[in-house]
N, C-alpha and C positions, 0 to 999 in steps of 0.2 A: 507638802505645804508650799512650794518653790512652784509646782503648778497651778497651786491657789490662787497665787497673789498675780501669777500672769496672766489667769483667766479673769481676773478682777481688772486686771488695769487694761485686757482687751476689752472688756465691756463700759470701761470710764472713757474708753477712746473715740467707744461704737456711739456713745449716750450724748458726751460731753458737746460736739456740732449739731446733734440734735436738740439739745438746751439750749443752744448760742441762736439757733434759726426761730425759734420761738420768744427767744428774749428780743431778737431782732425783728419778728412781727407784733409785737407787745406795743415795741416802741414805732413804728409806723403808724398803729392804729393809735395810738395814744396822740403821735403828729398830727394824723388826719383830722380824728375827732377837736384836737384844739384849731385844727384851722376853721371847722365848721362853728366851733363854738362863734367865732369873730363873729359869724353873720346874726348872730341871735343877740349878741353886744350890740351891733346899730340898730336891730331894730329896737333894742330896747333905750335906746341912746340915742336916736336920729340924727342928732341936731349935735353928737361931738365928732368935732375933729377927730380924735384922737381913736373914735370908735371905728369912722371912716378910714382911715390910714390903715388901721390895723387889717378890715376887711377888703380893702383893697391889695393889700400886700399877700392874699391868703389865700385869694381867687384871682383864674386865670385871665389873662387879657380878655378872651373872648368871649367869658363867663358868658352864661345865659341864665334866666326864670323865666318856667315854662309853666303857666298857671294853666290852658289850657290847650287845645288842641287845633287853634286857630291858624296854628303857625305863625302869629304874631309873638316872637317872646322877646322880652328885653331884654336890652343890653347891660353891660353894667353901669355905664354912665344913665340912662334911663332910668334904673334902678334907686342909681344915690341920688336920682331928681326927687324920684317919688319918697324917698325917704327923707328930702328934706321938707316937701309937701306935709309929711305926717309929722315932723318934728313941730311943724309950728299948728299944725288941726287937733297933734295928741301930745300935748308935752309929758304928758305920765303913760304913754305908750310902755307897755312893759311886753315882754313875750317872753318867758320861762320853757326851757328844756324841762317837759316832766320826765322825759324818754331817749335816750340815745342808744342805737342800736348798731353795730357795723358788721358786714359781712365781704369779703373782699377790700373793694374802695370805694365800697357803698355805705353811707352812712343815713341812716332812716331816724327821723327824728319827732316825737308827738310832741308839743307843744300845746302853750295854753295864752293865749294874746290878750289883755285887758288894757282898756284908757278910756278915756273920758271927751270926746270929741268937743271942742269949743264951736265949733259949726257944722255943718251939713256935712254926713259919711254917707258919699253916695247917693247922696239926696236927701238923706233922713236927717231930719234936725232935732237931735235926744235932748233940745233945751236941760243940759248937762246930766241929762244922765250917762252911766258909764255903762259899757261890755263886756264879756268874757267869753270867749269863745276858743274850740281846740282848731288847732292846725296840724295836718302831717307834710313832712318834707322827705324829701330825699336827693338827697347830696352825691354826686359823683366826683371824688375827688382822685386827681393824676398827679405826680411829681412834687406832691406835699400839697397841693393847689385846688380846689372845689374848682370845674370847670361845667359844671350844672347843677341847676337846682331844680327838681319837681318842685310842685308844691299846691296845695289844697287848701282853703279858710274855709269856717265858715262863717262869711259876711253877711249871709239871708239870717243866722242868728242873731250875729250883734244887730242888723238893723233889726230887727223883733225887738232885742232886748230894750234898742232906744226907742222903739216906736212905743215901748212901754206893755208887747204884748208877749 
């Protein structure tokens, strides 16, 4: 019985640091994905402070959005321009996480974007009608911090949806 209970509490010893390194990637990913969440708070919030602060404190100085392949991507100060841009074009700008995904310190995210433009999106002027269209992201985050963002809309739908077709 006395080698029972040693062979048991050698396998609690073997187990127990392997329980702790999983409880310890649980909560990394649980960090990462809330600092990603911040970014899906401005856009759906443009125009708060308080949305702003948060996603600024969540990404890295030299964050980047990388929409395409142009080698032009912005900065994050270019970023909360264009978000205050859409704060006063879409006051009911929403963007909902349907999808959070993370694998490493990647966090891939599908998304569903809807508002209602008060003037010209792109050119198109949806004399108020509204959008909804899916978006995929993917989030690179370092040292608790998103230090890139892919990212993909689709804008040729919402302008369809305002153009009414």
């Amino acid at each position: 019985m006395n080698i029972l209970k040693r062979l048991a509490s050698v396998c609690m010893m073997a187990i127990l640091p392997l329980m702790a390194g999983n409880a310890l990637a649980g909560d990394a990913m649980t960090t990462e994905k809330a600092a990603v969440q911040t970014f899906y708070d401005l856009l759906s919030n443009p125009g708060s402070a308080a949305a702003t602060k948060s996603f600024s404190a969540n990404t890295a100085d030299n964050w980047e959005s990388i929409g395409n392949y142009s080698g032009k991507n912005k900065s994050k100060g270019a970023f909360l321009g264009q978000m205050g841009f859409f704060a006063k074009l879409m006051p009911d700008l929403n963007w909902k996480v349907e999808e959070m995904i993370q694998s490493g310190n990647r966090v891939v995210v599908r998304g569903r974007a809807s508002g209602t433009p008060k003037g010209p999106l792109f050119g198109v002027d949806g004399k108020g009608k509204s959008f909804e269209i899916m978006t995929i992201d993917i989030h690179t985050v370092a040292n608790g911090k998103i230090v890139s963002t892919y990212h993909i809309e689709d804008w040729a739908g919402a302008l369809g949806q305002l153009k009414g077709k």
